[in-house]
N, C-alpha and C positions, 0 to 999 in steps of 0.2 A: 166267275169262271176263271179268270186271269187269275186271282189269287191263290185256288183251287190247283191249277197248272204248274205255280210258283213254287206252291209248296210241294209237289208231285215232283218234280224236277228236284228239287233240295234233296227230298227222299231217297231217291234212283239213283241220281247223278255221281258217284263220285269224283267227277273232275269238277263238278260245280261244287260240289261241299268243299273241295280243296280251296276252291278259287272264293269262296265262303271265309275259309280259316285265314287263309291267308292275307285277306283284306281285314278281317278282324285284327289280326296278329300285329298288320303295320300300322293299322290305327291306335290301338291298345298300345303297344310298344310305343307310338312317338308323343302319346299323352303323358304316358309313365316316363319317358324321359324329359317332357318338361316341366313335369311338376318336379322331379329328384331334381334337376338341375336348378331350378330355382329353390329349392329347401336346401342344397348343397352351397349356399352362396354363403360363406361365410366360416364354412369348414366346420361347424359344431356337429361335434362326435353324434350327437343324441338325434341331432336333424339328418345325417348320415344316414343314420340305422334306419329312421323314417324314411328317408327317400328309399332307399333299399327294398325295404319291405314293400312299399306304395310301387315301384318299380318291376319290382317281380312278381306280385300279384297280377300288376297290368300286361304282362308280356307272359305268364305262364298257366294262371287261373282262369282267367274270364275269357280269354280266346275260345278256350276249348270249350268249359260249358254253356257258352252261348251258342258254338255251335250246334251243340248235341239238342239244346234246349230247339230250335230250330229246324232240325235235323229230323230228329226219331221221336218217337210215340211217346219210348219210356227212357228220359233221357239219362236219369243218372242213373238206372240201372245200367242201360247199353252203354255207357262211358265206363264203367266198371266197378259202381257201388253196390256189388251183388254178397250173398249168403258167402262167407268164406267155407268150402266145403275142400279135402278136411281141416276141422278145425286144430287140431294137434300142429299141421303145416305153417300154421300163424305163426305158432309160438319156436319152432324149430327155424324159421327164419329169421325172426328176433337171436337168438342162441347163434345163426351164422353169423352175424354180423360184430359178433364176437371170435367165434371158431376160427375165420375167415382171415384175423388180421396178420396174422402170421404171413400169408399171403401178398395180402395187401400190402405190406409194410417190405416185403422182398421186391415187388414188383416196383414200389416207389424208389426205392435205393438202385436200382437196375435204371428206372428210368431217367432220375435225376443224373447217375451217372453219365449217359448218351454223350457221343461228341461228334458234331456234323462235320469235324475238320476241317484245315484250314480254306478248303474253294468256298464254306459256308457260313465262315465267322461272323460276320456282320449280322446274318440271318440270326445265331445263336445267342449273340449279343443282345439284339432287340428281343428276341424271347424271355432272357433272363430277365431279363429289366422288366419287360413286363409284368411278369410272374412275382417279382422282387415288390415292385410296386403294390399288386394284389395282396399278398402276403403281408407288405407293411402294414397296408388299411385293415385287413381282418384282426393279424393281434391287435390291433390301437381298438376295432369294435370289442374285442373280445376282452381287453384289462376292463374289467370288472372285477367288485369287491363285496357288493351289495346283494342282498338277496333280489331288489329289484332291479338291479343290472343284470341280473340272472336271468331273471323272467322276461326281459324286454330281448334278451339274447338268444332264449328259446324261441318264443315268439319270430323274431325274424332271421336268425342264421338258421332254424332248426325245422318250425313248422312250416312257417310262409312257403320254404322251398320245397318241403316234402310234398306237400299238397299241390302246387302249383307242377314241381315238376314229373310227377306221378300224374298228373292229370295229360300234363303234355305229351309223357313218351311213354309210359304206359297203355293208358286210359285213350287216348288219340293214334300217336304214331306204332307202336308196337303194334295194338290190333288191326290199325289199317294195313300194314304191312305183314302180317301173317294172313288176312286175305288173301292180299294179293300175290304173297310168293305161293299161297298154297302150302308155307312151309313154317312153323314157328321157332325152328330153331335158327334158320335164316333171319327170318323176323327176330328175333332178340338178340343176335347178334348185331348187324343192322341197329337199332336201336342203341344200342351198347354204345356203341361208335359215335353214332349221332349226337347220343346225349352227354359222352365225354369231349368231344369236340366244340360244341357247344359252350362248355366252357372254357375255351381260349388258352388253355394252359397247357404248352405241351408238357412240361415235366410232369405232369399228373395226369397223363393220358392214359395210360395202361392199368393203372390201380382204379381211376374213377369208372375204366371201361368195363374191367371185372367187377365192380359193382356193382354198375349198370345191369351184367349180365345176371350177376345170383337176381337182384328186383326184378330183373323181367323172365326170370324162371320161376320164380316164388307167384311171382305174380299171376303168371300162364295156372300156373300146378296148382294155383288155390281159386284162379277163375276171381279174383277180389284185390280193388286198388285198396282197402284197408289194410292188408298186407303188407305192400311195396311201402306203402304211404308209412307206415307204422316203423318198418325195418329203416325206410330212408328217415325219419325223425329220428329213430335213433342210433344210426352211426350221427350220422350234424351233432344230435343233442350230447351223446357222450362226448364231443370236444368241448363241446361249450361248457359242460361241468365239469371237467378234467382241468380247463382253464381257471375256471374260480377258484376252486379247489386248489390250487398250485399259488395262486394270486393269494390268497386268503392266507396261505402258509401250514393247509391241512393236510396236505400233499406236498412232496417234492419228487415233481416227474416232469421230465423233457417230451410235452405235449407232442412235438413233430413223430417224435419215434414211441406214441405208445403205441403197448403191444407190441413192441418189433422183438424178435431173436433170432440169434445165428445160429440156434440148435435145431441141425438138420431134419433130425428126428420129429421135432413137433411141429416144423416146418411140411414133412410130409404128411405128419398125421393129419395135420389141418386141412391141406389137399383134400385127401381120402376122405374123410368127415365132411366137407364141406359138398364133396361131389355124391356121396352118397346119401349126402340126404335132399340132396335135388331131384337123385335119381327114382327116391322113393316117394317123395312128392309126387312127381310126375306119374310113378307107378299107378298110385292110389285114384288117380285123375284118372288113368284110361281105364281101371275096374270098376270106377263109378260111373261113369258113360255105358 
């Protein structure tokens, strides 16, 4: 009977499923960080990449579907491994993640530009350096040469996080907060936010946010975290082969600014294109309902 109860409660409750995650999350997270910290002793690039990935699978992946698995009936359905309906929307959010960078690439230059002025220097200072630091560690993961440095790179700059972080703010926090606002465009923004903040960088807070936003429209308009999960592998995975590529010497392109141009024009085409085929996503969503 108590167990029966327990699991009735898990069901119902949303502030217990919270209080569920969230216990997962700090347990998950402080394993993940003492295995990375002990594989991180000694500074090898390769044991890096290992912790990384062991890292963010602990703190992004298994929180969520443990709850769900816990939680609901039909779990990874209701997390959001359902029928991409329509299917045409899959592949047109693939194509944003392209269309888009013109966007992307303005808002980065806007943001990196910011200056908190002089009452907030110090503040600014510890940001950069932050950031500075991150960035050093990512190109040092990313100098690869090898086609198995390539795959070891997909693998965790490209999939681990798609999957992990698609499960988290999509697949968890977006749905639960479209619930709750009763509103989904509230809910993916919210989300947006969350999951650019998340990661610590403010110079990349605007561009990771518009991101955020196309994955959690894509994702709403197609009702399927293979979607989000698909588009989010591959913006990651286009840097990580744009890097070898350049490393290799088959390419010569200045990885930080691809895609970027100052041509107004395609700058707002891409706008336009980008919004309107969100909009028609979503179209397609409310005549199939």
């Amino acid at each position: 009977m108590k167990n029966d109860l327990f699991t009735e409660q898990l069901k119902q409750s949303t502030g217990f499923r919270f209080f569920i995650y969230l216990m997962l999350l700090l347990i998950c997270s402080l394993l993940g960080s003492a295995i990375s910290l002990f594989m991180a002793i000694g500074n090898d690039i390769n044991l890096l990449k290992a912790a990384q990935g062991i890292s963010h699978a602990m703190m992004f992946t298994i929180p969520p579907i443990v709850l769900y698995l816990i939680t609901r009936e039909k779990p990874m359905q209701e997390i959001g491994f359902r029928r991409i309906s329509p299917i045409w929307a899959f592949f047109a959010g693939l194509a944003l993640m392209f269309i888009s960078l013109p966007i992307t690439n303005l808002l980065t230059v806007w943001n990196e530009s910011m200056n908190f002025g002089e009452a907030f220097a110090k503040i600014e200072e510890l940001l950069k350096s932050m950031e500075e630091a991150a960035a050093a560690l990512t190109e040092r993961m990313l100098d690869v040469d090898t086609i198995g440095g390539l795959l070891v790179n997909l693998l965790v700059i490209a999939l681990i996080p798609a999957i992990g972080e698609e499960l988290t703010f999509r697949g968890v926090l977006q749905q639960a907060l479209t619930k709750g606002c009763k509103n989904p465009h509230v809910a993916i923004i919210l989300t947006a936010a969350i999951f650019s903040f998340i990661h610590l960088q403010f110079y990349g807070f605007f561009p990771r946010m518009f991101l955020g936003l196309i994955l959690g429209y894509m994702f709403y308009a197609t009702g399927s975290l293979w979607t989000s999960i698909a588009m989010h592998f591959l913006n990651n995975g286009t840097a990580v082969v744009v890097y070898y590529l350049d490393n290799k010497g088959i390419i010569d392109a200045d990885v930080d600014s691809f895609g970027a141009t100052s041509n107004v024009l395609l700058v707002v085409l891409s706008l336009v294109a980008t919004v309107a085929i969100i909009v028609l996503a979503l179209r397609k969503k409310k005549e199939t309902k």
